[in-house]
N, C-alpha and C positions, 0 to 999 in steps of 0.2 A: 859624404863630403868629397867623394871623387868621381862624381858627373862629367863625363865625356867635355863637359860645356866650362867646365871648372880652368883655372891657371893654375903653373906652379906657385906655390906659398913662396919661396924665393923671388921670384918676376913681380910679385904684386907688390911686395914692399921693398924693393929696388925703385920700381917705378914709382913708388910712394911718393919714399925716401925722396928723389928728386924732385919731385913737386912740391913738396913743402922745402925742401933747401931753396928751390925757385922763389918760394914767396916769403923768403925772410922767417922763417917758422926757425926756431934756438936750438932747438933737437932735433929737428926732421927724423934719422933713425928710429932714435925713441919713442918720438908722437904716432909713427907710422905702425910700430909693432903695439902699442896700447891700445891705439884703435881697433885693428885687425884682432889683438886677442880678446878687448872688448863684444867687435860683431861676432867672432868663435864660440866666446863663451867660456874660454879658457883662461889662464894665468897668463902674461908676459911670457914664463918660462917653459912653457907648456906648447908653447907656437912651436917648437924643433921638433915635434912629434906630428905635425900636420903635414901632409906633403902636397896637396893642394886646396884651393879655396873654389866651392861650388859656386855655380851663378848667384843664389840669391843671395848669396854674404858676400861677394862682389859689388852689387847693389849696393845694398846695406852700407859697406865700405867704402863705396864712391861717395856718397853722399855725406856722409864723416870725414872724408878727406876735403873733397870739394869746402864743406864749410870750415875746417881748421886752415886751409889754404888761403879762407878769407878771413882769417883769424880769430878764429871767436876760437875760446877758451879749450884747450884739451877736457879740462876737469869737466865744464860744462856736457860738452859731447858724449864723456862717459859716465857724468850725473855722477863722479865723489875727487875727492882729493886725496892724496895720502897724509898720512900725518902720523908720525914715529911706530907706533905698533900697529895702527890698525887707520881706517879711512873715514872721511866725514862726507855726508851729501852735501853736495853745491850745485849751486846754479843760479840764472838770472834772479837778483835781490839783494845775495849775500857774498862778501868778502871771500876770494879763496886765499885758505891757508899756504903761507911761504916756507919751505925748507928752514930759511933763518930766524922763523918762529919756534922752529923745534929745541934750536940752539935756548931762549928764551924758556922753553917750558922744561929745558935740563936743567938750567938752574932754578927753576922756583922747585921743580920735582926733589932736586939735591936738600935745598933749605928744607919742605915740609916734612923731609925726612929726619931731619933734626932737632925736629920742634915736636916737645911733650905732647904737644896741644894742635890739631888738623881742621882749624875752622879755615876755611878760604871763601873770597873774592873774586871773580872774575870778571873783569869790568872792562865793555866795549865787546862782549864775546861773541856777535856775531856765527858765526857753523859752530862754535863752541871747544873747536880742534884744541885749545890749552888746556881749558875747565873739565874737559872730559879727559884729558890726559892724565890730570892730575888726580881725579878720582879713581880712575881704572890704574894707576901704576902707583898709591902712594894708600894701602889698604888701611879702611877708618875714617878717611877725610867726608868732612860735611863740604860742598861748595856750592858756593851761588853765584848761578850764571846771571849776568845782566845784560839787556839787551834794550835797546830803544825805538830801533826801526823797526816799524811794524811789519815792515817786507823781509826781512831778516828773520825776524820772531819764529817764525812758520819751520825754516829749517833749521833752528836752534831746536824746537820741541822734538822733531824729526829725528836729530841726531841723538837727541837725550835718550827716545825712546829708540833707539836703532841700539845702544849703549847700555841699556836697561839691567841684561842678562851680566853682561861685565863689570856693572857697578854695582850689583847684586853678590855679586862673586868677590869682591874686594872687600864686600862691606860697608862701602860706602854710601854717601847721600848727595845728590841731585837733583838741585830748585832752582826752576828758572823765574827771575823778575821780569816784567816790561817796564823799565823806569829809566830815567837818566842817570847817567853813570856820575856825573857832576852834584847830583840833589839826594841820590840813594840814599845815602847815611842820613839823611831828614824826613825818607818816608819807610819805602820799602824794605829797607835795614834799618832803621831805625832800634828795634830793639834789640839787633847787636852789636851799636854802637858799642867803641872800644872794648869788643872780645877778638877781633879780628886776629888769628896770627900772619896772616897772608893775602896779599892783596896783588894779582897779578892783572897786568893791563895791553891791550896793544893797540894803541890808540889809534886814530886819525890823525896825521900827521904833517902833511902834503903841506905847502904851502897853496893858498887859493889863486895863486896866478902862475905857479907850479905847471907844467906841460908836460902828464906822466908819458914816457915815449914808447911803451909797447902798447900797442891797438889793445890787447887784449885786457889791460888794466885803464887805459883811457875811455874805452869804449863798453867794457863790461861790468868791473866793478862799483859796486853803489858809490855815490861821488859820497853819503854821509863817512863812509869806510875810509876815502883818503884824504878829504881837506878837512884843514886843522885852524882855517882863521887867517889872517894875514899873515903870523909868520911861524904858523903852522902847529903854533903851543896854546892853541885855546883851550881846545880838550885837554891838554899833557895840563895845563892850569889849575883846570877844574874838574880833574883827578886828584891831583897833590892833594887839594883840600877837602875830598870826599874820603881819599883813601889813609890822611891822616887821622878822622874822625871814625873811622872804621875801626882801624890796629891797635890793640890792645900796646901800652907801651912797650918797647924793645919789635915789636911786630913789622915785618918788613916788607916793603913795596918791591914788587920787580914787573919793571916798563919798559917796555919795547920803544926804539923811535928809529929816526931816519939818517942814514950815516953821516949826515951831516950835521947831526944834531946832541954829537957826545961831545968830552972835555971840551974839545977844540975849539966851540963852537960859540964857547964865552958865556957871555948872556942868554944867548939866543940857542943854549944847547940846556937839555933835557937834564942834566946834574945842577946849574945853575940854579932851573927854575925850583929843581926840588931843595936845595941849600936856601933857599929865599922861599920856602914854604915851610921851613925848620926842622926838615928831614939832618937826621945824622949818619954817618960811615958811606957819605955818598961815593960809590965807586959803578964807574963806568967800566963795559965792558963788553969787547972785538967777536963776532961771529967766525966761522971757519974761513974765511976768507981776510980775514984781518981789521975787518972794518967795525967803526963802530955802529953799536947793535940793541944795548940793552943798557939799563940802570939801575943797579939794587943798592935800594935807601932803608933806612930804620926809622921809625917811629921816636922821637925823642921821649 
């Protein structure tokens, strides 16, 4: 890795670094050294130990920058996402997991923690980043992944079996459905109607005349992943009434939605619709940034 032909490892992601700040890229620093430790081979942390980059990982790295420049997805480029302990694979089909999902999967993690009983739910689960969370860090749990799109499916089974060793080592169990997350409780779970104790979701939520503003979610992920219907509670609808037929009583829903879609939001916000599907202890509640983020409901 120190061919005469090679740059210093500082100069390349200097010049990264500016090119993605050129092109509107949210992190430039950050996207530039994931990449480069991505073509290395190494950890992010691990890069202050290289003191140059050989020509063919120069290449290699031109070509990952050149396409993040024209903004298709980091995750995509290094084929996983992070996601609280450990990473899930992504790519063109399936939903990449948000940071403010993690928030989401600390609280259903906290609740399954306190519940006698570890049957769960996953519904809408897409790379699987919650359902798998919740298996590998909560030792015992049965959970069933649901998924509907059939281009999604492929890297739900992927991550399951990427996870295998960990969900092993927990204890736990890992079944993925291909069903609608809306009709489940009528087929594919059907015979664990009402044993449910947990049922976590993150729906599609978009509104359909919504204009998501980053290239990399307008233009990459799966449209079934962000629109939710005209005003964007189709799916959050036809969850309520899957995931109340599901939870054994006292058994509690925890759903992700759109920050404009908590308390405040009236009718047309995610506690509403569950309080008009006869959910009780409906309480909303703000991601690390203040906003709102999630809904954890009970089963009457």
């Amino acid at each position: 890795m120190t061919e005469v032909s090679g740059r210093p490892l500082r100069t390349v992601l200097v010049d990264a670094e500016r090119r993605l700040a050129a092109a509107d890229v949210p992190s430039p620093r950050t996207d530039a050294e994931l990449l480069l430790a991505h073509v290395l081979g190494v950890t992010r942390g691990h890069l202050v130990l290289s003191e140059e980059v050989d020509r063919s990982a120069l290449v290699r790295f031109e070509s990952l920058l050149a396409k993040r420049a024209a903004r298709q997805p980091l995750q995509h480029l290094i084929g996983e996402a992070p996601f609280r302990y450990g990473t899930v694979a992504v790519g063109r089909g399936v939903f990449v997991p948000r940071p403010e999902t993690e928030i989401v999967a600390e609280a259903a993690i906290r609740l399954l923690r306190e519940s006698p009983h570890r049957l769960v739910v996953d519904l809408c689960s897409g790379s699987g980043a919650l359902g798998l969370s919740l298996a590998v860090e909560v030792p015992g749990t049965t959970v069933h992944l649901v998924e509907l799109d059939p281009v999604a499916l492929p890297w739900l089974e992927r991550n399951v079996a990427d996870y295998a060793d960990r969900i092993d080592a927990a204890g736990s169990l890992v079944l993925v459905h291909h069903a609608d997350a809306g009709l489940v409780h009528e087929d594919a779970l059907a015979a664990i109607a009402g044993t449910v104790d947990l049922v976590t979701c993150n729906p599609p939520y978009i509104p359909d005349g919504a204009f998501p503003r980053d290239p990399e979610v307008r233009e990459y992920d799966p449209a079934k992943a962000l629109y939710g219907g005209t005003d964007g509670l189709d799916v959050v609808r036809a969850v309520a009434v899957s995931a109340a037929a599901l939870l054994r009583p006292g058994g509690v829903l925890v759903m992700e939605h759109g920050d404009a879609q908590g308390e405040s939001a009236g009718e047309l916000g995610v506690p509403a619709v569950l309080r008009a599907a006869g959910y009780l202890d409906v309480l909303d509640r703000v991601d690390l940034a203040g906003r709102d983020r999630y809904t954890v409901a009970s089963r009457a």
